[in-house]
C-alpha positions in Angstrom: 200.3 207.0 -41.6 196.9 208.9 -40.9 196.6 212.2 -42.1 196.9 215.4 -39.1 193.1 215.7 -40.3 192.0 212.6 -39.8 193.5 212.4 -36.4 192.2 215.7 -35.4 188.5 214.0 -36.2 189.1 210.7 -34.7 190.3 212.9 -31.7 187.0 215.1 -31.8 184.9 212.3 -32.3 186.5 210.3 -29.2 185.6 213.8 -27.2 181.9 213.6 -28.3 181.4 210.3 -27.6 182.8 210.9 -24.1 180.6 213.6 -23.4 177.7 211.9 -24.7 178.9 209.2 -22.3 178.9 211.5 -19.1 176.6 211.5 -16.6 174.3 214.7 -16.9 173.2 214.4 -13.0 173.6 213.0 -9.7 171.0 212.1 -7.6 170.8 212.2 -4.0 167.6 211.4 -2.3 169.2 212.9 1.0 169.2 216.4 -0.3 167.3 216.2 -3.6 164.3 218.4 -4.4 161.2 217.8 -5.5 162.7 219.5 -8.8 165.4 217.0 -8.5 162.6 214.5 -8.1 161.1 215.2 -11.3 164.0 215.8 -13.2 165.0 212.4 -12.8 161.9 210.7 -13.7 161.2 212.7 -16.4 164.9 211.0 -17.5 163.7 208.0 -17.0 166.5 207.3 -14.1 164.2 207.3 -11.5 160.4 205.8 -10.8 157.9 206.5 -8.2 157.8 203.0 -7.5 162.0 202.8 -7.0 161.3 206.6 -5.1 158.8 204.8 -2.6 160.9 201.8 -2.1 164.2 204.0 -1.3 161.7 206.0 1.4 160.2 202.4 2.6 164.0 201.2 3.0 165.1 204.0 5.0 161.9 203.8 7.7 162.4 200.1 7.7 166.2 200.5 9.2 166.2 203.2 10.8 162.0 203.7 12.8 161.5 199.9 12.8 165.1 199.0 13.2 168.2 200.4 14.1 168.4 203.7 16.3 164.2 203.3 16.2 163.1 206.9 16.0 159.5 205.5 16.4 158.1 208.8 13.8 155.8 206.8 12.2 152.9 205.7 13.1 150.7 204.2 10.2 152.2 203.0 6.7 150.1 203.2 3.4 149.7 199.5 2.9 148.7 200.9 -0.9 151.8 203.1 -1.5 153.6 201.1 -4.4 150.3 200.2 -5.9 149.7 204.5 -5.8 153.5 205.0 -7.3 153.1 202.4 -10.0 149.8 203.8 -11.2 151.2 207.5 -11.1 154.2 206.3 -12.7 151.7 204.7 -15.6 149.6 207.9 -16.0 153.1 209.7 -16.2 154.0 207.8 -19.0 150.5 207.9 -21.0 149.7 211.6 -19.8 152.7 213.4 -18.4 153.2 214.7 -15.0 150.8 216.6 -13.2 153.0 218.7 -11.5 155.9 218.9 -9.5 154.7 216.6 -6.9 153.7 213.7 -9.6 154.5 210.6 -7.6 156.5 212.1 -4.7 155.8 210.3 -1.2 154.9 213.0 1.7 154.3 212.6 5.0 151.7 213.6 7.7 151.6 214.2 11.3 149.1 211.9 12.8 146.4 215.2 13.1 145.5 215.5 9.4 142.3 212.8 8.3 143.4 210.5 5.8 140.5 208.3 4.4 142.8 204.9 3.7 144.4 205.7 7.0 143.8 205.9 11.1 143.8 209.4 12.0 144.7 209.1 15.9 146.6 212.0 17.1 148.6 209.5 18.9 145.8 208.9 21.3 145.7 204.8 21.7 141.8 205.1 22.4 141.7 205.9 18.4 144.0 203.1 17.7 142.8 201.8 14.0 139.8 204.5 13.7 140.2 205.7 10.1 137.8 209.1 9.4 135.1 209.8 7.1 137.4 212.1 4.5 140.3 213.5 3.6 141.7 216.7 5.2 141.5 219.5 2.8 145.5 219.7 2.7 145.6 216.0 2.0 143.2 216.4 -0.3 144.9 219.1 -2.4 148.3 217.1 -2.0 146.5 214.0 -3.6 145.2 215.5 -6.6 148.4 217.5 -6.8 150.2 213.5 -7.5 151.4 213.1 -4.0 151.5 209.6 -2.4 150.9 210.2 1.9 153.0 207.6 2.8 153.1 207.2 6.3 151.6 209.0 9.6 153.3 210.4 11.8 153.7 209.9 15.8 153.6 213.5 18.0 152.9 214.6 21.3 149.8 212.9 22.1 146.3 215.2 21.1 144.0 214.3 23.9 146.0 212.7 26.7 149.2 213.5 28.9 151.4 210.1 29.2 154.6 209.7 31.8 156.8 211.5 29.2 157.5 214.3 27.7 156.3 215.0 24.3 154.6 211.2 24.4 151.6 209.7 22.7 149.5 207.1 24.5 149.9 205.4 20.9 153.5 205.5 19.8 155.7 206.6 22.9 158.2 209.0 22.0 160.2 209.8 18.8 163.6 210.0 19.6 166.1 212.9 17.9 167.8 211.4 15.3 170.8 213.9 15.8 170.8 213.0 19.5 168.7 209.6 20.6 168.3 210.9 23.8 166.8 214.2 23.0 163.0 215.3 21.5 162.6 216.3 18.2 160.3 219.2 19.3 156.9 218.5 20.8 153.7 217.7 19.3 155.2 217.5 15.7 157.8 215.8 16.6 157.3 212.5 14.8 157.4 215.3 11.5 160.6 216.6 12.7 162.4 213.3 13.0 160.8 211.9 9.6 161.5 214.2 7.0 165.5 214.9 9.4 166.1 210.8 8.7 164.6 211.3 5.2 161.5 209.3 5.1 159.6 211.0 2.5 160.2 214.2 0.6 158.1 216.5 2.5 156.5 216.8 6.1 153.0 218.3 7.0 152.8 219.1 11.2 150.6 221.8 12.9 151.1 224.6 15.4 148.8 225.5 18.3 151.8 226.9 20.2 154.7 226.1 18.9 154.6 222.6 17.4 155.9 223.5 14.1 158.9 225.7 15.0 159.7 223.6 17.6 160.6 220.5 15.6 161.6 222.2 12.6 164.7 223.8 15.1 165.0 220.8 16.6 165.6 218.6 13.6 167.9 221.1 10.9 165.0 221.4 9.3 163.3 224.7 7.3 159.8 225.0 8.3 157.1 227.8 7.8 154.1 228.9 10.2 151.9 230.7 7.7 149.7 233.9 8.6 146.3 232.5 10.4 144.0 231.8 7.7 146.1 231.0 4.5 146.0 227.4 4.7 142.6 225.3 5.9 142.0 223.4 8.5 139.1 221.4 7.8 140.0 217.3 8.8 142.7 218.4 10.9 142.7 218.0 14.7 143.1 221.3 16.3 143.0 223.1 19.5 142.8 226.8 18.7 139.9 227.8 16.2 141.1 231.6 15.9 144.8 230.4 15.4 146.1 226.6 14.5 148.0 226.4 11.6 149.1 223.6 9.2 152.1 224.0 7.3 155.2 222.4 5.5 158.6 221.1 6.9 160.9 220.4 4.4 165.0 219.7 4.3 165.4 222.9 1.5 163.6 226.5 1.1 162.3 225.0 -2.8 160.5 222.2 -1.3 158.5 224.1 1.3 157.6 226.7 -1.0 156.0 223.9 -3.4 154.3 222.3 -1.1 152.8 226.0 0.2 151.8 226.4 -3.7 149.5 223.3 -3.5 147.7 223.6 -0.2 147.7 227.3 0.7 144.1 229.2 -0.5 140.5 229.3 0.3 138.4 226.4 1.6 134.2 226.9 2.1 134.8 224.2 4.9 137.0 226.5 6.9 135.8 229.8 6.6 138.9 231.1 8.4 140.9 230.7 5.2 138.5 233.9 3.7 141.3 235.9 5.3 143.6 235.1 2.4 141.0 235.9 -0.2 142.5 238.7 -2.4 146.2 238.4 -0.1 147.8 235.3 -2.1 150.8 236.3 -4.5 149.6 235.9 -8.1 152.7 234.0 -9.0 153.7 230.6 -7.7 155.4 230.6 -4.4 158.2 229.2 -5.6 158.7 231.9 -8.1 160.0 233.7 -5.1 163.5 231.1 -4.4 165.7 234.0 -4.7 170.0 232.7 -4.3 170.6 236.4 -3.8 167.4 236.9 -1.6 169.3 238.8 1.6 170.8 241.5 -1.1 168.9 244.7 -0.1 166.8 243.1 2.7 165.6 244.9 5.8 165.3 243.0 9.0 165.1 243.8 12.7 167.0 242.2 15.5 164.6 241.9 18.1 165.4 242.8 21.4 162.5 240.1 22.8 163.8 237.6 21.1 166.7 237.2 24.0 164.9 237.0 26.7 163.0 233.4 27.0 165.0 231.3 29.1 166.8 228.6 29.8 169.7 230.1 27.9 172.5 228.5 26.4 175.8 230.4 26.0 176.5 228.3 22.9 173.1 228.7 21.2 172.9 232.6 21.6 177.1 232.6 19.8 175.2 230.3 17.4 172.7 232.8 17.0 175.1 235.6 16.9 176.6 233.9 13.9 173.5 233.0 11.9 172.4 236.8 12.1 176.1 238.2 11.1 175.4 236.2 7.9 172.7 238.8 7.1 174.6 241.8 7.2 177.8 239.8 5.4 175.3 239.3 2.3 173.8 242.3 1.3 170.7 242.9 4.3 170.6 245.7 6.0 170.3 244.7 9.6 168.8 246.7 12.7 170.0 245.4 15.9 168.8 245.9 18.4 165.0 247.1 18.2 162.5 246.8 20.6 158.8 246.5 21.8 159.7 248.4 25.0 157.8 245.9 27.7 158.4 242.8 28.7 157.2 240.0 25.7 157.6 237.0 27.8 155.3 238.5 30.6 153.0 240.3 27.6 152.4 236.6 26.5 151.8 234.5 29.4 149.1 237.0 30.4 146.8 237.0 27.1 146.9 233.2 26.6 147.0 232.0 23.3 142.9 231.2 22.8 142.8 227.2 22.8 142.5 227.0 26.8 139.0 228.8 25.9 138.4 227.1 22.6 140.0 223.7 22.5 136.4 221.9 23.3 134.7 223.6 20.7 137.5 222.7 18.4 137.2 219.2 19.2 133.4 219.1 19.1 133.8 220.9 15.6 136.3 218.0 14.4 134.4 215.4 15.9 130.8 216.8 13.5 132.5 216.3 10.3 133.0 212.5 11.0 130.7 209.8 9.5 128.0 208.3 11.5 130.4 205.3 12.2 132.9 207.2 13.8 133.3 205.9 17.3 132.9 209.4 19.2 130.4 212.0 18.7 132.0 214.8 20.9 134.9 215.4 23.0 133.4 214.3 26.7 133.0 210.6 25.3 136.4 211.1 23.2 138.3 212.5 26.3 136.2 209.9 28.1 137.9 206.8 26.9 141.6 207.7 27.8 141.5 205.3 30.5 143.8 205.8 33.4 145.9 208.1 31.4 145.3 211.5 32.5 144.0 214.3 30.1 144.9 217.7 30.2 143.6 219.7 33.1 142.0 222.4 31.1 139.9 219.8 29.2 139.1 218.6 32.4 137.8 222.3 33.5 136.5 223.0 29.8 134.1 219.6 30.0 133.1 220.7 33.7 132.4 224.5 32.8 132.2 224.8 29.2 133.1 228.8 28.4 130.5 231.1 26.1 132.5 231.8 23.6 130.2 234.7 22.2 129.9 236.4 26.1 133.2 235.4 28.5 134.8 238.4 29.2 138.3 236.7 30.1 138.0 235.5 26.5 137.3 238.6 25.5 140.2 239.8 27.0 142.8 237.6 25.8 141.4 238.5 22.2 141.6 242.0 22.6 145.4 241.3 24.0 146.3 239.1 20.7 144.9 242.3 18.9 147.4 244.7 20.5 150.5 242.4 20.4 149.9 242.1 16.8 149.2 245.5 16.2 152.3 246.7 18.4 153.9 243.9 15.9 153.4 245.4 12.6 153.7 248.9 14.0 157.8 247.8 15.4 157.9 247.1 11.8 156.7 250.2 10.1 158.7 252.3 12.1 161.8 251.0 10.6 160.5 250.1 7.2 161.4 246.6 7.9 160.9 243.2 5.7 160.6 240.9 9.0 162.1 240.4 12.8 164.4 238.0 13.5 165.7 236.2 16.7 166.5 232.7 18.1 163.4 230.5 17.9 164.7 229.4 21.4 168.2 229.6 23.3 168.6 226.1 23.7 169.3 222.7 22.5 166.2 219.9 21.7 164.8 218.9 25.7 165.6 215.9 26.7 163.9 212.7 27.1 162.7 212.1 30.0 159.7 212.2 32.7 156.6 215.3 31.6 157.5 216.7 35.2 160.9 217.6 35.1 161.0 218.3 32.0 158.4 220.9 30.7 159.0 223.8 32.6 162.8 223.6 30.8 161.2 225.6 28.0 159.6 228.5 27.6 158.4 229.3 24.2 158.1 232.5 22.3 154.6 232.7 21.5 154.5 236.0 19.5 153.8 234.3 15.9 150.2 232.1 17.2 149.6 234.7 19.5 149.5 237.6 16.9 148.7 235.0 13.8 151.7 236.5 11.8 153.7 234.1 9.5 157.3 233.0 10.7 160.0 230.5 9.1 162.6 229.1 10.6 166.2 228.2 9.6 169.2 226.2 10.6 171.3 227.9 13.1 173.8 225.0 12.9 174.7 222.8 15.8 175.7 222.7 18.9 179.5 221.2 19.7 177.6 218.0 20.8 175.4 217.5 17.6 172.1 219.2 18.5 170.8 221.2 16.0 168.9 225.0 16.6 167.1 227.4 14.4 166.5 231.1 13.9 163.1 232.4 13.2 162.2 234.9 11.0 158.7 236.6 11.6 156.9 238.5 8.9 153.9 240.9 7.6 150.4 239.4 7.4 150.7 237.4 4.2 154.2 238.3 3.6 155.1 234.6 2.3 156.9 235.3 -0.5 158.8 237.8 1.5 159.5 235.3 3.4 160.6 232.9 0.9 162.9 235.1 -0.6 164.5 235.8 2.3 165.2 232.0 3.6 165.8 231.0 0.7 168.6 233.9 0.2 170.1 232.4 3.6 170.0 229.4 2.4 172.0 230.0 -0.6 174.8 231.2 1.7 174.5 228.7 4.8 174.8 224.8 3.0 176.7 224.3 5.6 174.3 224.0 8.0 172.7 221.1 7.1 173.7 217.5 7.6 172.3 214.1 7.5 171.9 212.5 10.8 175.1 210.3 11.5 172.2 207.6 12.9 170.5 207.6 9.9 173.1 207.7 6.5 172.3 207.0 3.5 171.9 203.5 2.1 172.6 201.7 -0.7 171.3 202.7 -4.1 170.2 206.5 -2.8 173.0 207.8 -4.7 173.7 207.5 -8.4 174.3 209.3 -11.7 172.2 209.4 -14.8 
């Protein structure tokens, strides 16, 4: 018979052995992290090579096959040639960082050297440019694979359909097939929603990354004008387009910001943020507890942009009673006193003055091999689809940028709704605004005429150039997803970040996985 001792060590032993057996982790690649990324690689349980595969699988059954979202536009024939060699240089070297071997990817506006760059125009079908964007750039020596373009609302032309390219058609909603997934980043939205790589890049003249980031349950940051470059990007609005990340969780969008926000001598725009940037990482500023002692405004405004919804605003309702139930102190309501909507559609947002000059500025950093030199023989090729009619006016009558006095005007307008902006603020010492990004569901498929004037948007972040996130509202009772935007100081990021990222420690809840797209075999496992 064994001794009590022994039996209490054979016990003990069998307990050690059991937890030595246990899994440490579960990976998910639908809601994994760029930290979860790396955590499993540096385990050795995952590979950039596997990681591009599982991303390759997913646009394989559900953009080529299945529901066909038709996001993506371009594949990197290179990818798991990139992956294997990162993975290599992990293994002699160490990472380089938190995006060592992680796949992103790209709205169809942002250059990319081993890539077309077409803006979902067909007449740039296969045209690859000269360089890199400065963001891809940045995101390349960072570790990043770009794995695949993305399809949007076509740049140059104006097809049948609403939020169509000429090249790619439209992407359809993966949380509703027959719905948008926002407008010109759309192909971004519906990407990163169906889980095609691990982090989305789109752009904003208007409204194109808000849009899509409400429409796909997505978290997605407009940053103040001039923190990120836009050199290699196609663009409409020289004193306003903005780049930025949309991500499926607060710590992946404020990695991405850490790698391509900052100066750039190729857009001299971006010497606004010289001196402004925090001197800690962005992501130092994920903060669980982040709405504890916050002060935000409910803004008046915010209501008034219709169509409205009677299930999105109780939607909204709930998503700002979350605030006040976790710690922020919440003013609501406060108000400009005039009328926003009317206050934006009279100073236009700049790009109907500057949007040939912007294109002509894109055009001049191409090689001499680039097909087109300037935008009358780029818009010039669009065939018998018809381009925009203020391209049409801005080729016919280009405007004096330095003398126009309606120009003029509409700067001088942008100045005062910003300053009127940060003044709202002040007067009740706030950290940010927030309101619906919109009061209804994603716009339906469906012809460009009877469609567009369903929406109006809230312009007051471009307009005014001030930085503004948005978050998942939740969905509607048929499955549509909305967001609530959150508008900041001039290079308020991190005040920003802790403040999403505070509501999204309290609201899981509010994301899903599209039921069109769910997760496949081998995206799940312990290690």
């Amino acid at each position: 018979m064994k001794s009590p001792h022994r039996l209490r060590f054979a016990a003990a032993f069998l307990a050690l052995a059991f937890v030595a057996r246990a899994p440490a982790a579960t990976f998910d690649l639908s809601t994994a992290t760029i930290a979860d990324i790396q955590a499993a690689m540096d385990a050795g349980a995952l590979t950039s090579e596997k990681l591009v595969q599982l991303y390759l699988a997913r646009i394989q059954a559900y953009d080529t096959n299945g529901p066909k979202l038709a996001s993506v536009l371009h594949l990197n024939a290179n990818a798991l040639e990139e992956a294997r060699a990162l993975d290599a240089e992990r293994k002699a070297k160490g990472p380089r960082g938190p995006f060592h071997g992680v796949p992103v990817v790209a709205k169809d506006v942002f250059d990319t050297v081993d890539m077309p760059t077409t803006g979902g125009y067909v007449a740039l079908k296969g045209v690859k440019p000269t360089k890199d964007a400065f963001v891809i750039r940045k995101l390349r020596e960072a570790g990043a694979i770009i794995l695949a373009k993305l399809n949007q609302s076509d740049w140059y032309t104006q097809p049948a359909n609403i939020a169509a390219s000429s090249l790619g058609g439209n992407t359809l909603n993966p949380y509703d097939l027959t719905r948008t997934p926002g407008w010109s980043s759309s192909g971004t939205g519906a990407a990163i929603a169906a889980v095609f790589g691990a982090v989305g890049l789109g752009s904003e003249t208007g409204f194109s990354i808000r849009t899509p980031t409400s429409d796909s349950n997505l978290y997605g940051l407009s940053t103040t004008s001039g923190l990120i470059s836009r050199d290699g990007q196609m663009w409409s609005f020289v004193t306003g387009e903005r780049g930025g990340p949309m991500t499926r969780n607060m710590y992946d969008l404020a990695a991405t910001l850490d790698v391509i926000a900052g100066f750039d001598t190729f857009d001299l725009w971006t010497a606004q943020s010289l001196g402004q940037m925090p001197m800690e990482p962005y992501t130092s500023f994920i903060d669980a507890n982040g709405l504890r002692g916050a002060r935000v405004g409910v803004l008046k405004e915010g209501w008034d942009f219709t169509p409205s919804d009677p299930e999105v605003v109780e939607l909204a309702k709930k998503s700002i009673a979350i605030w006040s139930a976790n710690g922020a102190k919440v003013f609501d309501p406060i108000s400009f006193g005039f009328d926003l909507a009317q206050m934006l559609q009279a100073n236009g947002g700049g790009s109907q003055f500057e949007r040939i000059a912007a294109i002509d500025h894109y055009l001049a950093r191409q090689g001499p091999g680039y097909p087109f030199k300037n935008a009358k023989e780029l818009l010039g090729a669009a065939g018998d689809i018809p381009i925009r009619a203020n391209d049409t006016a801005g080729l016919k009558n280009p405007k004096d940028l330095d003398r126009d006095p309606e120009y003029r005007a509409s700067l001088a307008g942008k100045e005062a709704l910003r300053e009127a902006t940060i003044a709202l603020m002040d007067k009740y010492r706030l950290d940010a605004l927030i309101f619906p990004h919109k009061l209804v569901k994603p716009v339906q498929l469906g012809p460009r005429r009877e469609r567009e004037g369903t929406y109006r948007s809230n312009g007051l972040s471009p307009r005014t150039g001030l930085p503004a996130m948005i978050v998942p509202m939740g969905f509607t009772a048929d499955g549509n997803p909305v967001g609530l935007e959150i508008l900041g100081r001039p290079w308020s990021e991190p005040t920003l970040i802790k403040l999403a990222s505070g509501y999204e420690a309290v609201t899981p809840h509010l994301r899903k996985l599209p039921a069109t797209t769910p997760s496949l075999p081998g995206e799940r496992f312990e290690y």
